[in-house]
N, C-alpha and C positions, 0 to 999 in steps of 0.2 A: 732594618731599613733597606727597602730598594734601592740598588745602586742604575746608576743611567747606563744603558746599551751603548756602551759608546762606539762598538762597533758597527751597530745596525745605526746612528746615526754619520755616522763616518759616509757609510754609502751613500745612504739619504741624499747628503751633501754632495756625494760625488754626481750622482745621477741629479742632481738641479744645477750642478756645475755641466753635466757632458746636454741637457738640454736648453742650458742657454748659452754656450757659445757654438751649438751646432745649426742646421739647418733643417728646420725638421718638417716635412713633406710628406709625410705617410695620411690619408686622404683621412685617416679614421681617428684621428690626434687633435688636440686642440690644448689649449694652456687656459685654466681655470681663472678667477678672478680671488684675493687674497680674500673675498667676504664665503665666496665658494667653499676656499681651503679652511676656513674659520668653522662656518660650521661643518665641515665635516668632523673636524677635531674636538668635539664640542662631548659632555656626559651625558647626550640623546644616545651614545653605543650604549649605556647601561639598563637602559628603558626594555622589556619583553613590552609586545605589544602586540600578539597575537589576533586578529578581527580586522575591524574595520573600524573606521572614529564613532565613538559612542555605541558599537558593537563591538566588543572585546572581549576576552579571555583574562584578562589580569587588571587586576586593582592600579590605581594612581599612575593613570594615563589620560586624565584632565587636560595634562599640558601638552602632551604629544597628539593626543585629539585636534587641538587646536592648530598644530602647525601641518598635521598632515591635510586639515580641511583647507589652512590655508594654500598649499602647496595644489591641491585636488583643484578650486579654483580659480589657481590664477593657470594652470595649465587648461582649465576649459577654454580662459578669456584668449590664450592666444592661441590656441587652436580651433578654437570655433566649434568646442564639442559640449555635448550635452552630458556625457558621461564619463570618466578616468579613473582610473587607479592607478598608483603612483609607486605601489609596492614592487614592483619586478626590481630583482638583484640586475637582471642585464636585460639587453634584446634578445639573446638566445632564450632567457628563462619567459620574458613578455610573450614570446613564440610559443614556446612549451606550454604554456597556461590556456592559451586560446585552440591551441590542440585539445587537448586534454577536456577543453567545456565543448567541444562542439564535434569532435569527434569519437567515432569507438578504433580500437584496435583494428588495423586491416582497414578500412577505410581508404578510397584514392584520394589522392592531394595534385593535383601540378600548379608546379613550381618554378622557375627560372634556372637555368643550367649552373650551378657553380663556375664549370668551366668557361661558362660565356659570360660571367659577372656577377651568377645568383650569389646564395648565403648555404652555408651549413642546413641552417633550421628550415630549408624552404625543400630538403628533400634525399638530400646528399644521404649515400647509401651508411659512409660510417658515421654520421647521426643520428639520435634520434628521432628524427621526423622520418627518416629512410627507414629506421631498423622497426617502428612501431606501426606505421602508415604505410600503401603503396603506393608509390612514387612516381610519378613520368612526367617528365618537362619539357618547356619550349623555347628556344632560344634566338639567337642574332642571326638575318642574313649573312655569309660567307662573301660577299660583293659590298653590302653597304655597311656592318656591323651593326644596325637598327635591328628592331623586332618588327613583325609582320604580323597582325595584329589577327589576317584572318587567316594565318597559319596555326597562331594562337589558339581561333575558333575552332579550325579541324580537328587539331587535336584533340580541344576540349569535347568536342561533339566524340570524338572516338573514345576515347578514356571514361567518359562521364564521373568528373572526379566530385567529390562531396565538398571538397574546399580547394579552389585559387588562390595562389599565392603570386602578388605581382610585390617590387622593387630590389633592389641589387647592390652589392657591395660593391661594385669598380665596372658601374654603367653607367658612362656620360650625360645618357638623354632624358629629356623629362618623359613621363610615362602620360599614356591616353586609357585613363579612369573609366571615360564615359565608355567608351567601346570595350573595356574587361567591364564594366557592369554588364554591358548586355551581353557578352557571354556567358557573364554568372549567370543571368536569369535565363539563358536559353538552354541554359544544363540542368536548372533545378541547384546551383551551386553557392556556397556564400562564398564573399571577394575579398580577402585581407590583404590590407597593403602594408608592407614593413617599409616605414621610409625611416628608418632609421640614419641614413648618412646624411640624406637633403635636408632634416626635419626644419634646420632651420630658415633653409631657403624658401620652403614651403607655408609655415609658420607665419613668414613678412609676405607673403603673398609674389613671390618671385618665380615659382613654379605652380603647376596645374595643384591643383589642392582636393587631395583624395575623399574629404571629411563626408561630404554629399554623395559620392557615389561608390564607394566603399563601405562593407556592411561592417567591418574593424579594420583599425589602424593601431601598429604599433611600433614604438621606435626608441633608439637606445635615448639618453640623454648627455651624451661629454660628446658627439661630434659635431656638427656644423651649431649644434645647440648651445655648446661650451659650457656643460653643466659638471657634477659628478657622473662615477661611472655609474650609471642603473638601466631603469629600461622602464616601459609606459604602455599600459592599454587605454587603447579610447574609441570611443562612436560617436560617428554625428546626431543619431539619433537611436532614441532606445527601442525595439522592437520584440515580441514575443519571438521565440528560435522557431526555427522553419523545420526541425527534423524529432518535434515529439516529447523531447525530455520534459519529464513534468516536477513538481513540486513534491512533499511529502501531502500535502493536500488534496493531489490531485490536477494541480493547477498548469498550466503551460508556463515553464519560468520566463521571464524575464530573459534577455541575450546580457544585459549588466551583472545580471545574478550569476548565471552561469557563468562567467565570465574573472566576477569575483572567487566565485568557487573554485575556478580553474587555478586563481593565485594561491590563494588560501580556504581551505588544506590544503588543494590540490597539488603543488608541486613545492611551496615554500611557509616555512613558519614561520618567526617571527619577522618582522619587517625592520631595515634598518633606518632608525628615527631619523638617527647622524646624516645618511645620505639624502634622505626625503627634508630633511628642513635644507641641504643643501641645493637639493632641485627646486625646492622653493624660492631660493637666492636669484639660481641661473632661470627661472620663469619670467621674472620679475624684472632683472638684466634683459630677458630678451623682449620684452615690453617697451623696452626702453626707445626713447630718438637715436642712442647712441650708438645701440644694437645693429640698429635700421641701417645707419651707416656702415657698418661694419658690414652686416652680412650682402649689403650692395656691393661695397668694395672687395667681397669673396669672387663673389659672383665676375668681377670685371677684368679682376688678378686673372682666374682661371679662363678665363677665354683668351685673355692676351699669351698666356703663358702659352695654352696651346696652339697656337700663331706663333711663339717663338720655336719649339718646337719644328712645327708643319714646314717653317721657312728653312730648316736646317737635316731636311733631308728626314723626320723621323714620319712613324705612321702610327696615327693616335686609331682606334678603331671608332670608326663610326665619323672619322673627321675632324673631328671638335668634343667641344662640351657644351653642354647646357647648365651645370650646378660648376660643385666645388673640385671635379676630379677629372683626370683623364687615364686612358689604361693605350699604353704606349708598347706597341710589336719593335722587340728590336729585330727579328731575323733578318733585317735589312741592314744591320749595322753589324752582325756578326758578333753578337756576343750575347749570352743568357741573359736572364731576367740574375738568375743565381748570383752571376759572375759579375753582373750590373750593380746590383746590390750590396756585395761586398768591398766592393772596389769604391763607391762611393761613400760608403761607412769610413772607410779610411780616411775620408776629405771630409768628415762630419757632415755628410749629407747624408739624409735618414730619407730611404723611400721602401718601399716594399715589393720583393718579386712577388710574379703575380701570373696567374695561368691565360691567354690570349684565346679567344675563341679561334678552335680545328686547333689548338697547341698538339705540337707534333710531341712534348718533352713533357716530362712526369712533373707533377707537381712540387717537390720537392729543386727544381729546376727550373722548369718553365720559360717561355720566352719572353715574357713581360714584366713590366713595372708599373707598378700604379704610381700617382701621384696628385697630389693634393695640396690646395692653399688654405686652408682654414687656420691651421697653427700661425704663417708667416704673416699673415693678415691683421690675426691676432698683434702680432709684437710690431705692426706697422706698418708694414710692406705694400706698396700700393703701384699703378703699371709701371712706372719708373725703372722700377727694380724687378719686372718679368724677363727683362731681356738678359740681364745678369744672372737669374737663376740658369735661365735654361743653359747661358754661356760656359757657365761653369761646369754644370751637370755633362753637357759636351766635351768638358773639355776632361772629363774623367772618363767617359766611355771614350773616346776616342783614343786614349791614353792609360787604358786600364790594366797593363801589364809596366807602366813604367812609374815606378814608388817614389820617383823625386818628382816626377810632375806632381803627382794624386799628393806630396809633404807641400808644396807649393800651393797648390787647389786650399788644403786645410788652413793655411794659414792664413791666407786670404777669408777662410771663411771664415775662421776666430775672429779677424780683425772686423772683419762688415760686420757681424753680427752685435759686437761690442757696441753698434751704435743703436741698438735696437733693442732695448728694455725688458727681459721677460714681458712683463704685465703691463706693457704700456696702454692699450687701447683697452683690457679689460677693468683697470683700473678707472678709465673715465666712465665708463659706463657702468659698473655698481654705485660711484658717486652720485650718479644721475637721479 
């Protein structure tokens, strides 16, 4: 007889205890809904399901056919796409996929700076999109922290890369589609946009929406989306590939085909049923009225919050926000991103150091902190309570070498948070 882990559930418990009575702020976090966590936990992990629904590799997958279509569906309806797969483990593997079908070996790619807000997958040299691909980016003015669209161009015009990569992990501002399409087309380039953090702001139609002028879109699914952890390819519309690859027929594929190809074989086997009937949960949540609420009240939290912020001396780059996050320069407050982060770990505040575009300081260090409302939103948090985050959060950098404030900070925040539900608002809205 199996006896229970009682160790490994011991932790479980601890880490659902250290993230409900903390403050959790890291932009790229969200807290699931109990129908979320259901099917994830569900005997779909036992299912091999290698293919596609109704294209498969193994017998008696009738019934994971049916949830993965359903799941492929309802992610068209809110995205407004004509085509998905739903099979990527993450958005780095969603990334790798779409590499791998539309490019060869050696190939240029530009991509958005890590250091200025990019992603790993969009180029970075100890990745594989760096170590496979050749690489050159374009990033934020030094004066406005924005992108400069026809700086963008020159580059691209200089490089002549085979694929553009536009969105970013800890960039404030909504992105201008139409104007990187027409630099696609003026390279001879295709234009992938990874909006993996906004998706869901994007999704409810609250930011520019890549689907019509982006030749693929891909994005993880647990952040502004509040799904499981996975990742998603889509287009708005399906088109023959622009660089030749053909069929075993001879035929010019499909950009969907290639595409599938790129997931499977290409970089992954079987697909996990458990998380795809779970993204089918969080689709269907995000369809919802309730959602709609919710991801407005992201949207309102973070603009306020960075107004509390702006009023107390700090420097968000770029000024503001337009989504769910802002990426905050401390060198004006004398203290690391490193030292920022640890010091407010202490007081159960969870954010993440984070590199500042021109960071003088290694990555490992850095000057900055990102931050993010989508988790607090979640459990309820609405502008009321922006001015108290940032109060707090000030009142831990401004205090970060003295351990009886940062005991005092925590306690406080044990105690607020206790009035605020894990699952409060995601529970309304799977009920819905």
């Amino acid at each position: 007889m199996i006896r229970p882990d009682e160790r490994i559930f011991e932790l479980i418990d601890k880490e659902q205890e250290r993230q409900t009575r903390g403050l959790e702020l890291i932009a790229s976090e969200n807290f699931v809904s109990p129908y979320v966590l259901q099917a994830m936990g569900t005997v779909l992990t036992n299912k091999y399901a290698e293919g596609l629904p109704h294209k498969r590799y193994y017998g008696g997958c009738e019934v994971v056919d049916e949830i993965e279509s359903l799941a492929i569906e309802r992610a068209k309806e809110l995205f407004r796409a004509e085509w998905v797969n739903v099979q990527p483990h993450s958005g780095a593997q969603a990334n790798a996929a779409v590499m791998l079908a539309v490019l060869e070996a050696g190939d240029k790619i530009l991509g958005f700076d890590l250091s200025h807000g990019g992603h790993l997958t969009h180029g970075s040299p100890v990745n594989f999109s760096g170590k496979l691909y050749k690489a050159s980016f374009y990033g934020v003015e030094k004066e406005t922290g924005v992108i400069d669209y026809n700086k963008v161009e020159a580059t691209a015009k200089k490089e002549l890369p085979k694929l553009i990569i536009c969105g970013a992990s800890a960039y404030s501002r909504d992105w201008d589609y139409v104007a990187l399409r027409q630099i696609a087309d003026k390279v001879g380039a295709l234009l992938l946009a990874d909006i993996s953090h906004p998706s869901g702001l994007i999704a409810r139609g609250l930011l520019n929406d890549p689907m019509k002028h982006c030749h693929i879109v891909t994005t993880t699914t647990h952040k502004t989306l509040r799904g499981p952890r996975g990742g998603m390819i889509m287009i708005g519309e399906d088109f023959e590939n622009p660089f030749g690859k053909t069929n075993p027929k001879g035929k010019l594929r499909m950009m969907s085909e290639l595409l599938d190809s790129g997931v499977f074989p290409g970089t992954q086997g079987g697909p996990l049923e458990h998380i795809i009937a779970a993204k089918a949960v969080a689709y269907r949540e995000a369809l919802s009225d309730e959602y709609m609420h919710y991801i407005l009240q992201v949207k309102k939290n973070a603009d306020l919050l960075a107004d509390m912020f702006l009023e107390r001396g700090y420097q968000i780059i770029s000024g503001g926000t337009d989504n769910h996050l802002m990426l905050i320069d401390l060198r004006n407050k004398g203290i690391t991103g490193k030292e920022a982060e640890n010091a407010l770990i202490k007081a159960d505040i969870t954010v993440n150091k984070n590199m500042v575009p021109f960071d003088d300081k290694s990555p490992m260090v850095t000057s900055g902190i990102r931050i993010g409302v989508p988790a607090i939103t979640t459990r309820g948090m609405k502008e009321q309570d922006m001015a108290r985050v940032a109060e707090l959060i000030d009142k831990v950098l401004t205090n970060h070498t003295n351990e009886a404030i940062i005991a005092q900070v925590k306690n406080e925040v044990n105690e607020w948070m206790s009035h605020f539900p894990l699952f409060a608002q995601v529970e309304e809205v799977a009920m819905a």
